[in-house]
TORPA-4810 file (N, C-alpha, C, O; in nm, 3 decimals):
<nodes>
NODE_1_0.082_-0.120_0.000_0.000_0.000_0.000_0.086_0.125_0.000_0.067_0.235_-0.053_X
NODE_2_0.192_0.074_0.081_0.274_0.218_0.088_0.305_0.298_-0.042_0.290_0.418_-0.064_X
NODE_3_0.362_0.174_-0.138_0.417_0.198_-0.261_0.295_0.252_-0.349_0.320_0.279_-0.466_X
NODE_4_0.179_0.268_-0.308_0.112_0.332_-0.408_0.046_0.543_-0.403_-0.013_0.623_-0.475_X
NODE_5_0.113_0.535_-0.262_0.092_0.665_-0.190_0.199_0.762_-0.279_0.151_0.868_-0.319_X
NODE_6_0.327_0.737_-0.308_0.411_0.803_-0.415_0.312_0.853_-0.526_0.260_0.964_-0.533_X
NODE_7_0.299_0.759_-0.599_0.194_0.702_-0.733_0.093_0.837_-0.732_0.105_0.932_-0.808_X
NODE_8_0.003_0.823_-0.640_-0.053_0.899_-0.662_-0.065_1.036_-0.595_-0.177_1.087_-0.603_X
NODE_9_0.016_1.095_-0.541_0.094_1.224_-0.541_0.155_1.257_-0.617_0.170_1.379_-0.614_X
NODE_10_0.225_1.190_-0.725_0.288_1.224_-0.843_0.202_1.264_-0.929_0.233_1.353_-1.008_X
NODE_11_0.073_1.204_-0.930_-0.039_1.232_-1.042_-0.096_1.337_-1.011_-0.092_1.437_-1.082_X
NODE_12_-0.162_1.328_-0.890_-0.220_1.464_-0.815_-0.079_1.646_-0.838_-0.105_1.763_-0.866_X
NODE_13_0.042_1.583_-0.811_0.144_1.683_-0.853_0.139_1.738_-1.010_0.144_1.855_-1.046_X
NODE_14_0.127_1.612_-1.097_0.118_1.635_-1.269_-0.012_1.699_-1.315_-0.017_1.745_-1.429_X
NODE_15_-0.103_1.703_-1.246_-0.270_1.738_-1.259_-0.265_1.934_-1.252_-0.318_2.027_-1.313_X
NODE_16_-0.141_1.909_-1.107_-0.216_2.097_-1.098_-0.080_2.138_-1.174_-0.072_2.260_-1.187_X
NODE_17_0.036_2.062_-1.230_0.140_2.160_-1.297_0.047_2.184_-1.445_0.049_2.292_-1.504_X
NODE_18_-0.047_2.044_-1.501_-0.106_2.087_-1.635_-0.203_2.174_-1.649_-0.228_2.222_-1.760_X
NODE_19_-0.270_2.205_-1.546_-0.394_2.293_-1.576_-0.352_2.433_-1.569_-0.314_2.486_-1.465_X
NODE_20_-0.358_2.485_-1.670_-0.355_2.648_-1.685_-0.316_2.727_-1.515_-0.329_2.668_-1.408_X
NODE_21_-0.279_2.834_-1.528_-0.300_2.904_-1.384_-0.402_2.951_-1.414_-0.487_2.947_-1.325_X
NODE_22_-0.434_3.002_-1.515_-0.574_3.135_-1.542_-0.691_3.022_-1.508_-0.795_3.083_-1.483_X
NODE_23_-0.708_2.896_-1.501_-0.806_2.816_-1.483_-0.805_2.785_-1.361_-0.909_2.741_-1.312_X
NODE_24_-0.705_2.797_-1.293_-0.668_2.755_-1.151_-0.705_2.901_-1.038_-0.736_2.905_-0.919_X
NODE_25_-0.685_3.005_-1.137_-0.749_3.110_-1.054_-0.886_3.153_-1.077_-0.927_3.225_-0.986_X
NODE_26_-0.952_3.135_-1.153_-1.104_3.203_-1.231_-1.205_3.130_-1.099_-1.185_3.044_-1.014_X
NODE_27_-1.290_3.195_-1.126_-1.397_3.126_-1.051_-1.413_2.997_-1.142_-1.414_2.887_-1.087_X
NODE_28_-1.421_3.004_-1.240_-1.502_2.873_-1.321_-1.399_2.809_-1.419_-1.341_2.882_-1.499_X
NODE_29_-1.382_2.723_-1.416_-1.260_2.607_-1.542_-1.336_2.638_-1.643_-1.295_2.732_-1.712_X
NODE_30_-1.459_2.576_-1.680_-1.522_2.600_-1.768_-1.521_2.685_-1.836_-1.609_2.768_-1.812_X
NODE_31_-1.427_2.717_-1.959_-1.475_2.808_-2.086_-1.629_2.821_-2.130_-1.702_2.725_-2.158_X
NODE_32_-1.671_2.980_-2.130_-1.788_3.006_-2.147_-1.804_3.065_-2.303_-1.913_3.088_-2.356_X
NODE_33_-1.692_3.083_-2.357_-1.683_3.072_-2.521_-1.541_3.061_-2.559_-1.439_3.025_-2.501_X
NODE_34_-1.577_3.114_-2.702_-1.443_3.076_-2.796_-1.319_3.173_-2.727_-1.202_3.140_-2.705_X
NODE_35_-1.372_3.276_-2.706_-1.278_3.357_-2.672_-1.198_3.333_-2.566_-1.084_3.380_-2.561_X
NODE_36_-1.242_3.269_-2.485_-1.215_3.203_-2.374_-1.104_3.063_-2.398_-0.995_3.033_-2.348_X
NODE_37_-1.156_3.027_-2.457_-1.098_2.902_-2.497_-0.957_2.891_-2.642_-0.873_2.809_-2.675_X
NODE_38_-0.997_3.008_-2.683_-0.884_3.040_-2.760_-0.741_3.136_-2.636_-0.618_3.140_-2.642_X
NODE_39_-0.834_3.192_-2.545_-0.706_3.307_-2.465_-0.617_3.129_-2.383_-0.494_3.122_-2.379_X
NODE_40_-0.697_3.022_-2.336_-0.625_2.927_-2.306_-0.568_2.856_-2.388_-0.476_2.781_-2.356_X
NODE_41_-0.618_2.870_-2.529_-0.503_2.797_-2.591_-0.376_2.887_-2.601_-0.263_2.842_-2.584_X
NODE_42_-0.396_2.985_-2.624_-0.279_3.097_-2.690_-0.184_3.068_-2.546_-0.064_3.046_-2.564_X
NODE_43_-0.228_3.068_-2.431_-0.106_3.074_-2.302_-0.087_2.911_-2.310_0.033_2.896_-2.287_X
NODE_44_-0.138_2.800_-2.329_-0.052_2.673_-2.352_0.004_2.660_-2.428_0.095_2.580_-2.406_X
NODE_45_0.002_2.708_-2.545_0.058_2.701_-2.701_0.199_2.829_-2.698_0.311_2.820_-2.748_X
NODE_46_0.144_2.928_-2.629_0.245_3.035_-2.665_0.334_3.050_-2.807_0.450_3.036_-2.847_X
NODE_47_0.172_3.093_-2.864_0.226_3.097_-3.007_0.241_3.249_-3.070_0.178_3.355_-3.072_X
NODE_48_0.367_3.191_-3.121_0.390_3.372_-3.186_0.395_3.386_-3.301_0.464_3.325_-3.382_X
NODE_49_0.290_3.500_-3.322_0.226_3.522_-3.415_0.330_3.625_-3.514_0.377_3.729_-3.467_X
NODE_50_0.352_3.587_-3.628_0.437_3.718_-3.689_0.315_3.853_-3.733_0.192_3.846_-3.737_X
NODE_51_0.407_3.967_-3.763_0.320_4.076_-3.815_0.189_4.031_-3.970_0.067_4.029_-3.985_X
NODE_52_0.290_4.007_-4.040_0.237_3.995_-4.197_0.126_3.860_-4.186_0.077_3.829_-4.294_X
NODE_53_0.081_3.774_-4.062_0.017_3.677_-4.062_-0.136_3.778_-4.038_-0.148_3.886_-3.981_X
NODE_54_-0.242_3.693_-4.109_-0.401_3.791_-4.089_-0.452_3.711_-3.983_-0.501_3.600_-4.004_X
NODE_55_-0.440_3.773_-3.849_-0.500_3.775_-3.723_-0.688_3.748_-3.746_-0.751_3.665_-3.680_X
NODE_56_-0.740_3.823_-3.834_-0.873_3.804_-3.798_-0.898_3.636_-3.842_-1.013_3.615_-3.803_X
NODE_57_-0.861_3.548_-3.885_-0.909_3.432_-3.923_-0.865_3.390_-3.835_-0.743_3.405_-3.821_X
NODE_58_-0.974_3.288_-3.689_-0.872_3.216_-3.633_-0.831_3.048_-3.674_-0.736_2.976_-3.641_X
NODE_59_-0.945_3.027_-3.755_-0.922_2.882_-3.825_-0.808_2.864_-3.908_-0.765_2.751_-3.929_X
NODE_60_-0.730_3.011_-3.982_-0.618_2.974_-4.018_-0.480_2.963_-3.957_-0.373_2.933_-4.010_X
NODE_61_-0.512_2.996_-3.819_-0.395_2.944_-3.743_-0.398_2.840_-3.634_-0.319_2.829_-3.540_X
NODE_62_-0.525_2.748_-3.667_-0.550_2.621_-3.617_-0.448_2.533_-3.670_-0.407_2.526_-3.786_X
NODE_63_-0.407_2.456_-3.548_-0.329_2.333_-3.558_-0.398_2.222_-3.681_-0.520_2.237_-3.682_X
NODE_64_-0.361_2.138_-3.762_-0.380_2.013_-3.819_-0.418_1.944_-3.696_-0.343_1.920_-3.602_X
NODE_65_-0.597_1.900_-3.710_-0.605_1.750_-3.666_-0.516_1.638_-3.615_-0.511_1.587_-3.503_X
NODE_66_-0.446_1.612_-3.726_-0.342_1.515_-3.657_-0.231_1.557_-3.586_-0.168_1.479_-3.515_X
NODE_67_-0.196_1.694_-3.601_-0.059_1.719_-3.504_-0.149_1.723_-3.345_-0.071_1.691_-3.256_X
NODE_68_-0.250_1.745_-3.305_-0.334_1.749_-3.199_-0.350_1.630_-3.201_-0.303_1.575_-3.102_X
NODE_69_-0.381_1.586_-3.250_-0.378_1.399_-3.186_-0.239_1.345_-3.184_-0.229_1.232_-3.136_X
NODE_70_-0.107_1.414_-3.235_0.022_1.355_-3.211_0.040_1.394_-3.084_0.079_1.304_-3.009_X
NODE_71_0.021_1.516_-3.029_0.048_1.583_-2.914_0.007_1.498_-2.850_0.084_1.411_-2.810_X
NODE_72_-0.141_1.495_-2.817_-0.217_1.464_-2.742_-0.212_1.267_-2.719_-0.264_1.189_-2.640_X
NODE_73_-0.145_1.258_-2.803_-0.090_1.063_-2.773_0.028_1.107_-2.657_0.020_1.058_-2.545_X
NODE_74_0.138_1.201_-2.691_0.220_1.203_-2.581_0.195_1.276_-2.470_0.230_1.239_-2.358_X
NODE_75_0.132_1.383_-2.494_0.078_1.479_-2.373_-0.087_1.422_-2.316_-0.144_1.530_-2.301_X
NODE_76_-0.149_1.358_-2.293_-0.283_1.276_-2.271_-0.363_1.434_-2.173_-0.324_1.487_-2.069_X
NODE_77_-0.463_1.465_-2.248_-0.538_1.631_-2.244_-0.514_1.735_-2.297_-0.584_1.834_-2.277_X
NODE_78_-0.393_1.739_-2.390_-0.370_1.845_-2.471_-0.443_1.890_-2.576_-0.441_2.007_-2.613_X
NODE_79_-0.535_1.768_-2.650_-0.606_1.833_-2.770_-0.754_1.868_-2.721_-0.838_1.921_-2.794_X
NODE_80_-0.774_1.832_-2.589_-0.902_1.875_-2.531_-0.858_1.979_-2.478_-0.943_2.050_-2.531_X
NODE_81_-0.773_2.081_-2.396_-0.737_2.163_-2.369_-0.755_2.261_-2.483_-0.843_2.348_-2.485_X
NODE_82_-0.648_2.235_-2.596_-0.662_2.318_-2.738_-0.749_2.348_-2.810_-0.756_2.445_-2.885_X
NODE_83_-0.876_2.207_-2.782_-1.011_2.304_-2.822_-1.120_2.339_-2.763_-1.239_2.331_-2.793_X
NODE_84_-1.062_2.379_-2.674_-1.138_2.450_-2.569_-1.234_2.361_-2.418_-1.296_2.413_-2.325_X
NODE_85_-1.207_2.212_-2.451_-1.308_2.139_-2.365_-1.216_2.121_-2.292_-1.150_2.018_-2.312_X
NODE_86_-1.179_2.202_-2.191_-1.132_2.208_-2.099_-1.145_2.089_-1.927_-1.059_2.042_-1.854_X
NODE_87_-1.337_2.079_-1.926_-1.364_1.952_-1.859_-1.364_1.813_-1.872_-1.389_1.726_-1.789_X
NODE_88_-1.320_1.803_-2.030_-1.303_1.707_-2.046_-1.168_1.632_-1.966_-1.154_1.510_-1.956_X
NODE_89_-1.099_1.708_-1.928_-0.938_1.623_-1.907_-0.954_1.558_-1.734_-0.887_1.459_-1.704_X
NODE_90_-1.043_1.618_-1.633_-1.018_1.541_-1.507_-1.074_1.402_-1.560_-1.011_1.300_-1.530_X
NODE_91_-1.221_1.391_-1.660_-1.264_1.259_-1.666_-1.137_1.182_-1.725_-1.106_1.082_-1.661_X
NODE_92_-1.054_1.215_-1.841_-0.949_1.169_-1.892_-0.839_1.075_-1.807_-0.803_0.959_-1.828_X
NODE_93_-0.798_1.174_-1.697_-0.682_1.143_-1.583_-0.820_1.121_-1.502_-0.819_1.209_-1.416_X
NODE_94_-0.915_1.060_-1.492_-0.996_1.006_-1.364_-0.995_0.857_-1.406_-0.973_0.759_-1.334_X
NODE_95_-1.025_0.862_-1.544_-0.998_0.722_-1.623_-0.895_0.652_-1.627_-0.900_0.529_-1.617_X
NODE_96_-0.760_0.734_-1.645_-0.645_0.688_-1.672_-0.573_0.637_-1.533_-0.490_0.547_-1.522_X
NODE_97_-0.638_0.733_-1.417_-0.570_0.701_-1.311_-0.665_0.543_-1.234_-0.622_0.445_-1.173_X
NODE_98_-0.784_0.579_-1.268_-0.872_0.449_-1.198_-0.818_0.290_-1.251_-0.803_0.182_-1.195_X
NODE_99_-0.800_0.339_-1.387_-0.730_0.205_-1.448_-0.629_0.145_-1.421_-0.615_0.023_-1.411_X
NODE_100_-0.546_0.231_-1.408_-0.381_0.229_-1.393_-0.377_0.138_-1.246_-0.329_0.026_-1.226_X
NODE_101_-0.461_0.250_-1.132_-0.478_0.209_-0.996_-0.496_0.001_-1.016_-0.441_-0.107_-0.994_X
NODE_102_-0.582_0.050_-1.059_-0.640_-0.101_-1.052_-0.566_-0.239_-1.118_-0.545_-0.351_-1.074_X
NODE_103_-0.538_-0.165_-1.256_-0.401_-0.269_-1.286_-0.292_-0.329_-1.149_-0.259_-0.440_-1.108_X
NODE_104_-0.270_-0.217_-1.119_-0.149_-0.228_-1.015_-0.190_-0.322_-0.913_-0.121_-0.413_-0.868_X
NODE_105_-0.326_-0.290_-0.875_-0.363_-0.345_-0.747_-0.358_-0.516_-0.801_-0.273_-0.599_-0.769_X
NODE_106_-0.465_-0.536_-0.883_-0.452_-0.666_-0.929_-0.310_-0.722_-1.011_-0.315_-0.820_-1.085_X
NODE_107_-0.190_-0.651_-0.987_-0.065_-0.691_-1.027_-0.035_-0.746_-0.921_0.013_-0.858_-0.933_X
NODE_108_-0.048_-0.704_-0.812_0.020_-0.732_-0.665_-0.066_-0.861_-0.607_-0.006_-0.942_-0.535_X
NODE_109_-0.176_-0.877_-0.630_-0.242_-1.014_-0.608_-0.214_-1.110_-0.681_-0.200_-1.219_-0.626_X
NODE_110_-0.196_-1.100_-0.847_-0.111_-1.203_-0.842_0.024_-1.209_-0.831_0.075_-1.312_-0.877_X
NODE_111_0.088_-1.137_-0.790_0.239_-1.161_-0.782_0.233_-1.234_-0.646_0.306_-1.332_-0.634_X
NODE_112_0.164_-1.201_-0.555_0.135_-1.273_-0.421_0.067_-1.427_-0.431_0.094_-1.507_-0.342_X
NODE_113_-0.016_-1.463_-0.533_-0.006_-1.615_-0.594_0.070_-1.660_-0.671_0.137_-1.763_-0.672_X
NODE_114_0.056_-1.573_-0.742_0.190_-1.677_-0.787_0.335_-1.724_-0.725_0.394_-1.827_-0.759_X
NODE_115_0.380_-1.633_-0.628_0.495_-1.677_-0.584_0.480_-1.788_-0.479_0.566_-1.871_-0.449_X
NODE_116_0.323_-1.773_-0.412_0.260_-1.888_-0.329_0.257_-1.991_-0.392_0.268_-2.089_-0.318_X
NODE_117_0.244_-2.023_-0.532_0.237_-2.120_-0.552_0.338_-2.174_-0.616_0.329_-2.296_-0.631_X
NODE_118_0.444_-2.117_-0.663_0.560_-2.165_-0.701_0.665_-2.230_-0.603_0.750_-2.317_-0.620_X
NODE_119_0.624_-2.147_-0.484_0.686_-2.199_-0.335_0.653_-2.350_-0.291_0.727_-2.429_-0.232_X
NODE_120_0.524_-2.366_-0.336_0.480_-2.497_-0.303_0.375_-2.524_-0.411_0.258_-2.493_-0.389_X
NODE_121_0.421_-2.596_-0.556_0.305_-2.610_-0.604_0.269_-2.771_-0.583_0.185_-2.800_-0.669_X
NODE_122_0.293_-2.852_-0.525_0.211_-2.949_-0.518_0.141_-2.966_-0.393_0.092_-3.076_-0.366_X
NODE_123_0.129_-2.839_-0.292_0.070_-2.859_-0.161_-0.061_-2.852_-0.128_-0.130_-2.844_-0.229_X
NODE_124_-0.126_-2.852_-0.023_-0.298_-2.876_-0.011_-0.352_-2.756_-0.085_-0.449_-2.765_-0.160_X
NODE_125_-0.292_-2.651_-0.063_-0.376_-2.535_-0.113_-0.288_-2.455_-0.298_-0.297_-2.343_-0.348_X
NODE_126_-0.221_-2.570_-0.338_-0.197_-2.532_-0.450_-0.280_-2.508_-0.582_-0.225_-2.451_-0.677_X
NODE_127_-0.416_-2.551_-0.590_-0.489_-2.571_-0.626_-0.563_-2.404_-0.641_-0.566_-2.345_-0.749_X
NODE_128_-0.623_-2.344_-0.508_-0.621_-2.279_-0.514_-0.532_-2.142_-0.523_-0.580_-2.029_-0.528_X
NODE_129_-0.407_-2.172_-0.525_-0.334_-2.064_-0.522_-0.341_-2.035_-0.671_-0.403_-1.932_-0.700_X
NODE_130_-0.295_-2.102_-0.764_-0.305_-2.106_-0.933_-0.424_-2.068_-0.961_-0.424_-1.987_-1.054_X
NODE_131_-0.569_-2.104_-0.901_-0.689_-2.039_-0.965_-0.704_-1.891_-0.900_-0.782_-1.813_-0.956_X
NODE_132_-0.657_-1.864_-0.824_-0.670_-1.704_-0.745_-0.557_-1.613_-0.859_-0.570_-1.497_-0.897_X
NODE_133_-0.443_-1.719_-0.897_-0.333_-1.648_-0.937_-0.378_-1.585_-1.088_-0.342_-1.480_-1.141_X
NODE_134_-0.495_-1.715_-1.149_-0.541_-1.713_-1.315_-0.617_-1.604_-1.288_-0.609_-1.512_-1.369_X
NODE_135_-0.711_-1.588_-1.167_-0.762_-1.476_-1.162_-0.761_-1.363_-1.164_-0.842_-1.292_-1.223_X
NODE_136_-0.672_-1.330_-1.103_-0.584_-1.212_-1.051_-0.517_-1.147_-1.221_-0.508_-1.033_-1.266_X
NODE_137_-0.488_-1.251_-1.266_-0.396_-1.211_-1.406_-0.503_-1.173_-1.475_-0.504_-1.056_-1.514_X
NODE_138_-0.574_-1.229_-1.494_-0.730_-1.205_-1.590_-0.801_-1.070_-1.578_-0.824_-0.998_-1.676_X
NODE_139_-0.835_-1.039_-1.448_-0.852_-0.884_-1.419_-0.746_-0.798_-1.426_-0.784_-0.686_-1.459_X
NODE_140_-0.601_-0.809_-1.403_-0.497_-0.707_-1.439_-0.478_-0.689_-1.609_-0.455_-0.579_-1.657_X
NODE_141_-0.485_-0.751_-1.651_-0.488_-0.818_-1.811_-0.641_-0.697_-1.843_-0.621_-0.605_-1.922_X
NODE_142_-0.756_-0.708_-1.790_-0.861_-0.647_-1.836_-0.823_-0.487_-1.808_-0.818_-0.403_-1.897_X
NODE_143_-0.803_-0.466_-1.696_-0.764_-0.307_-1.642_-0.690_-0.237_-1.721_-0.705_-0.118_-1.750_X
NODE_144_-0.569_-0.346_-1.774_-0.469_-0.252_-1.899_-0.499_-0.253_-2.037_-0.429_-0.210_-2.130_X
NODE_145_-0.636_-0.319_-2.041_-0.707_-0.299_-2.194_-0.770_-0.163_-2.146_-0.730_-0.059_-2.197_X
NODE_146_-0.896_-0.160_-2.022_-0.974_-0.070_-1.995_-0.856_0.072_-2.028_-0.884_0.154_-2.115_X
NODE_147_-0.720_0.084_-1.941_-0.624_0.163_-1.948_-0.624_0.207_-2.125_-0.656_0.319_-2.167_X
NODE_148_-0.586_0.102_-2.204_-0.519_0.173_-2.341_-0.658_0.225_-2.412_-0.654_0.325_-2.483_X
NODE_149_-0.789_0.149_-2.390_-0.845_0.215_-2.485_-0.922_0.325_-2.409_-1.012_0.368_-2.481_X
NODE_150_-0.918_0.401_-2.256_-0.920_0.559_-2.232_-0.820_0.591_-2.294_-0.841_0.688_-2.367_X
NODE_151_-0.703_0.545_-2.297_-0.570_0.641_-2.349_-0.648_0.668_-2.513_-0.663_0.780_-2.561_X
NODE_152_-0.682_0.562_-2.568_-0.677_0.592_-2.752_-0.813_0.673_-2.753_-0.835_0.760_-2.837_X
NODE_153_-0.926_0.627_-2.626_-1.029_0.771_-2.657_-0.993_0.922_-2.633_-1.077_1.005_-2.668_X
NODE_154_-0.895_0.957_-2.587_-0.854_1.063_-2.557_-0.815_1.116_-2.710_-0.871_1.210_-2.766_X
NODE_155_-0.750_1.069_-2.744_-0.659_1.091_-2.875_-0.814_1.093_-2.969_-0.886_1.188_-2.997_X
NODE_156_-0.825_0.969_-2.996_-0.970_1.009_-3.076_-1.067_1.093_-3.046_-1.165_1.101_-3.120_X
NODE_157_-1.060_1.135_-2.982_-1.190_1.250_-2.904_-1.081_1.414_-2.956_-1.130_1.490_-3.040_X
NODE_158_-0.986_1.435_-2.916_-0.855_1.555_-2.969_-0.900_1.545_-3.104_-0.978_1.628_-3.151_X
NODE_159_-0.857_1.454_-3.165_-0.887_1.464_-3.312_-1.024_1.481_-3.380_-1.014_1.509_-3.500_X
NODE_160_-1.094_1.476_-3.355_-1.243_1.499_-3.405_-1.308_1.660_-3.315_-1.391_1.742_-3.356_X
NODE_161_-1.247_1.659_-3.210_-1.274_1.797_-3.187_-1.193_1.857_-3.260_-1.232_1.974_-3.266_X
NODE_162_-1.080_1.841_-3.334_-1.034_1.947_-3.356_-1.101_1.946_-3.550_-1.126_2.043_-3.622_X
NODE_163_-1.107_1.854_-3.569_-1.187_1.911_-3.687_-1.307_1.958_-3.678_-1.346_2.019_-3.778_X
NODE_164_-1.393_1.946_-3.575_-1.522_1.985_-3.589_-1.519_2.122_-3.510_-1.631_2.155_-3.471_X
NODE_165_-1.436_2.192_-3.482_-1.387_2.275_-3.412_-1.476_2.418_-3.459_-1.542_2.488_-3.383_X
NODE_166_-1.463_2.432_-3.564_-1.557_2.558_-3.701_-1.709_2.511_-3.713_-1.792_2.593_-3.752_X
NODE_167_-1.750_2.373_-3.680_-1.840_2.349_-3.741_-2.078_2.398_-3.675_-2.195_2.390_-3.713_X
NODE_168_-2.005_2.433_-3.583_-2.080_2.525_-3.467_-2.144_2.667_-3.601_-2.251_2.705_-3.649_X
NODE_169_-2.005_2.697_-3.611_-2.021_2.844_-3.669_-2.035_2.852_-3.771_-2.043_2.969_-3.810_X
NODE_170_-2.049_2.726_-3.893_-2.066_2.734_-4.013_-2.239_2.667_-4.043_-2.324_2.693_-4.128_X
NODE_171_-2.235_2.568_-3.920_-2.366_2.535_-3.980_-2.507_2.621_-3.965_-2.610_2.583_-4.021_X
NODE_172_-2.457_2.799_-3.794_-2.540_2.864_-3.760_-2.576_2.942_-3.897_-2.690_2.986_-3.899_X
NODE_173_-2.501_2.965_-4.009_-2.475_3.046_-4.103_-2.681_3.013_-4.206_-2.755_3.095_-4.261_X
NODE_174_-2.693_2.886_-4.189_-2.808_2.810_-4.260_-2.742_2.770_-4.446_-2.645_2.781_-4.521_X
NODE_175_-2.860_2.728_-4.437_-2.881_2.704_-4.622_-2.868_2.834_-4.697_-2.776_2.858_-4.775_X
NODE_176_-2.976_2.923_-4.666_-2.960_2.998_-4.732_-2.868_3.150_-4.765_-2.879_3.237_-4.852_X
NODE_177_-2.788_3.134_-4.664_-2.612_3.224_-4.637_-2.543_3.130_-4.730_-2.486_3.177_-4.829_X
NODE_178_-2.542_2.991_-4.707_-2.489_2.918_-4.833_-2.456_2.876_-4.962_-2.362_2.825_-5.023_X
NODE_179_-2.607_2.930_-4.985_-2.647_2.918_-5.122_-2.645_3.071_-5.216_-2.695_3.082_-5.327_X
NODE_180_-2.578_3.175_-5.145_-2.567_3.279_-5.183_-2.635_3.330_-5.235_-2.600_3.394_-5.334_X
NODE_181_-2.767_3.326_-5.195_-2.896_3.410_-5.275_-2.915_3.533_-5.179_-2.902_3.522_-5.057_X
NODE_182_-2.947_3.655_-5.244_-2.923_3.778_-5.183_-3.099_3.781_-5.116_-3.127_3.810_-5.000_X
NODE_183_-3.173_3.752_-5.197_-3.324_3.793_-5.147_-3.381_3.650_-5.063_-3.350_3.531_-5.061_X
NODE_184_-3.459_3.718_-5.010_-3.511_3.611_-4.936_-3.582_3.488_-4.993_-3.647_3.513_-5.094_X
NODE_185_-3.585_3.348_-4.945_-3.667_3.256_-5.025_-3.729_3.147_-4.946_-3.643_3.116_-4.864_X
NODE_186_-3.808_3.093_-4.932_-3.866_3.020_-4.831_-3.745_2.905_-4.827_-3.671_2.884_-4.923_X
NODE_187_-3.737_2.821_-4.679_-3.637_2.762_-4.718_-3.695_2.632_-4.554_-3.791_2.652_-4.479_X
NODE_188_-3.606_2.524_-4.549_-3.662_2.449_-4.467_-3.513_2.438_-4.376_-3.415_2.407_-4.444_X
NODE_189_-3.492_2.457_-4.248_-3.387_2.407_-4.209_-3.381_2.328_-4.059_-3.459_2.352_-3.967_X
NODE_190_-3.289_2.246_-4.056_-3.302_2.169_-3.925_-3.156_2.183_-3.833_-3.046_2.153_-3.879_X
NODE_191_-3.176_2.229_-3.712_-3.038_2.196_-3.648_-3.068_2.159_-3.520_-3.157_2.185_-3.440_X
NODE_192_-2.970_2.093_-3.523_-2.944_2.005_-3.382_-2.897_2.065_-3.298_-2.797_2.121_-3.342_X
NODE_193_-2.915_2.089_-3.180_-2.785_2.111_-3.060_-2.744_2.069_-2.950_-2.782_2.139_-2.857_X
NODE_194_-2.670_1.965_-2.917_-2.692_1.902_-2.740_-2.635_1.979_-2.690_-2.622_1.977_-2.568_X
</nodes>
């Protein structure tokens, strides 16, 4: 048990060095718009902007999709940070850490059968030591699947936010901003919003 008290002070330590200060001081984490969520990307990114670049577009100084999902494979909350879903990352590291936890725990149960039963495997309770031990492996074995595929939803979740990133603001535009007709025309439209 001792050995897992490090563990997770190290995580709890890595949690408040990643989160913004400006998020760490605001009343609210939660970005309440773009603007918001672009002033946190600009202080994680600390990107410098040259003169001759045109400031008013901010989609043209959006990252590529995939360099946000490259990041975000090595940095795990960076491409949710960058587009603005800022709450997304405790569920991320709540996932990553519950899994991890649990791997570990069920590492140490069977390392504790199995060495029981290697000590004595033909004795009264060898029997059960090997089926506690198959067990034990079977759930640590499941925890580090549960582990990789939060890790690969993270990454897949970065990447699809970041393309759908514009798509808020293009679809408010309708059909008929689209279709470039100047006068008005009856028109049918549907939008979704969760």
């Amino acid at each position: 048990m001792n050995k897992r008290v490090p563990a997770v002070a190290a995580t709890i330590a890595l949690l408040a060095v990643m989160l913004p200060s400006s998020a760490r001081g605001a009343d609210s984490v939660f970005p309440d718009n773009r603007e918001t969520a672009s002033s946190i990307r600009g202080a994680l990114l600390a990107e410098a902007q040259s003169d001759d670049v045109e400031t008013g577009h901010e989609s043209d100084s959006r990252m590529e999709p995939w360099k946000v999902a490259m990041i975000s494979a090595v940095l795990p909350g960076y491409g949710q940070v960058y587009n603005g879903s800022v709450w997304k990352v405790p569920i991320l590291y709540g996932l990553l850490g519950y899994f991890g936890y649990k791997a570990i725990d069920y590492n140490d149960s069977y390392t504790e059968f199995r060495d029981k039963y290697s000590l004595d495997p033909d004795g009264a309770d060898a029997r059960t030591y090997r089926d506690e031990r198959d067990r034990y492996q079977e759930k640590r074995n499941q925890q580090l699947l549960f582990l990789v595929l939060s890790y690969l939803a993270g990454i897949v979740d970065a990447y699809v936010d970041a393309h759908l990133y514009d798509f808020d603001a293009i679809s408010e535009e309708g059909i008929s901003s689209a279709s470039g007709y100047e006068e008005p025309y009856p028109s049918v439209s549907v939008s979704l919003k969760f």
